[in-house]
C-alpha positions, 0 to 999 in steps of 0.5 A: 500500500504505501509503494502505489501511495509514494508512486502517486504523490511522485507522479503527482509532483512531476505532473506539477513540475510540468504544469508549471514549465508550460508557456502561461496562456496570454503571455507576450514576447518581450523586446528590447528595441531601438526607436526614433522619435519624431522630428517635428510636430507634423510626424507621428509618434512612435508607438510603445507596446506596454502591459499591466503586468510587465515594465517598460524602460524608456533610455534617452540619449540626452539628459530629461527634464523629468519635471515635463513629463506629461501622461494619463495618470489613470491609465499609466504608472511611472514607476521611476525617473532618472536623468536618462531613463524613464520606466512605466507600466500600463495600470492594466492592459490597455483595451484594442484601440486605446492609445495614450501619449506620453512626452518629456522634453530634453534638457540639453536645447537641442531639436526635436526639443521633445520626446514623445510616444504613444503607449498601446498593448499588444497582444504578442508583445510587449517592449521592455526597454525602448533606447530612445534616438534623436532624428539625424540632422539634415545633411549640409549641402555639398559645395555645388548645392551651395547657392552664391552669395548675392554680389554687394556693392564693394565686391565691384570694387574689390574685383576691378570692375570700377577704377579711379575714374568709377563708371560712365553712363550716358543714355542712348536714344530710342531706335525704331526699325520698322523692317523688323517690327521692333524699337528700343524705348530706352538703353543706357551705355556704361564704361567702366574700368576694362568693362562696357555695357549697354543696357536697352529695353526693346519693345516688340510690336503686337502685329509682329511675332515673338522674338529672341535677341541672338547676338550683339556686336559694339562698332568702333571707328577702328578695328573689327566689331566687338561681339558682345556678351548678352543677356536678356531678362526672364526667359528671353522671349519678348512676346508679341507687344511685350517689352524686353530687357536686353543686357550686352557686354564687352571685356577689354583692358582697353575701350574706346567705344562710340556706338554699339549695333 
């Protein structure tokens, strides 16, 4: 009698020991990831996945203001708070659908000047250590994307283009060409140290087509014509009965410059 008793209450116990050893229904996997939190206000939070029954680290990279953590009371626990960390827990599992955020802002002024999350529960995990990550900052510009600076006043100077004599304007007078349809309103003709320039608005008839200028030459009472440099405002189309501005320049150590065609 007491052989078949000891062999029941042994049999009994390794029953026990096994029950013990299986998975417990309902229990979650747990993860310890990585996640990066929203640059700006305008990018979702990254969500969190807490349980009732289980802890949750959240490890910054940067020191916290612990004072400006934020968070529903009801349904979130915090359980301890450090320079770098933060560790919550859900009061009990949170129901499907239910969302709640949590913030806190990092002391050092840097941007995004804050952290924030969205806590949920899921049903086959849970995370139990988040290592927080600050966005990487844009990528400064390679050196070709680089726009140049505007030019000022001195760089005129600096570079040469204006001497001890500075810069000669004079007008130049209105040009009708009937052939052509065309006629110049107004121009101004600048020299100055190694450079001239004439600067001419022309006016394309309504009843004549559209029209690019195609090239410019400066005439001189000796020597070859000189072929100008031209630019031309916008696009450089004058369209029927539109006026255009038209930009036509020379370099030479040495000008002497009557009249420009």
């Amino acid at each position: 009698m007491i052989q078949p008793l000891r062999l029941a209450l042994a049999l009994a116990l390794l029953w026990g020991t096994a029950a013990r050893a299986e998975p417990v229904p309902g229990g979650r996997i747990e993860r310890t990831r990585a996640v990066t939190i929203a640059s700006g206000p305008a990018e979702p939070l990254p969500e969190v996945h807490v349980a009732g029954d289980t802890p949750t680290l959240l490890f910054f990279p940067a020191p916290i203001q612990t004072k400006t953590l934020t968070f529903d009371e009801s349904r979130i626990r915090v359980l301890d708070t450090g320079a770098l960390s933060v560790i919550v827990q859900a009061v009990t599992d949170l129901q499907d659908g239910e969302r709640h955020e949590i913030g806190v802002f990092f002391a050092d002024g840097r941007v995004p000047a804050r952290a924030g999350f969205v806590l949920v529960t899921d049903p086959t995990q849970v995370d139990t250590r988040i290592d927080v990550r600050r966005p990487e900052p844009p990528a400064a510009p390679c050196p070709s994307e680089v726009q140049p600076r505007v030019p000022l006043p001195e760089d005129f100077v600096r570079l040469g283009y204006v001497g001890d004599t500075g810069v000669s304007v004079v007008p130049i007078k209105g040009v009708r060409d009937e052939a052509q349809g065309l006629s110049t309103i107004s121009g101004r003709f600048y020299l100055g140290e190694g450079w001239a320039l004439v600067s001419v608005e022309i006016e394309n008839r309504s009843t004549h087509p559209r029209w690019t200028p195609r090239e410019a030459t400066f005439s001189r009472p000796m020597g070859p014509p000189l072929q100008a440099r031209l630019v031309m405002d916008g696009d450089g189309m004058i369209e029927p009965g539109e006026v255009g501005r038209a930009l036509a320049v020379v370099d030479m150590p040495d000008l002497t410059l009557l009249r420009y065609g």
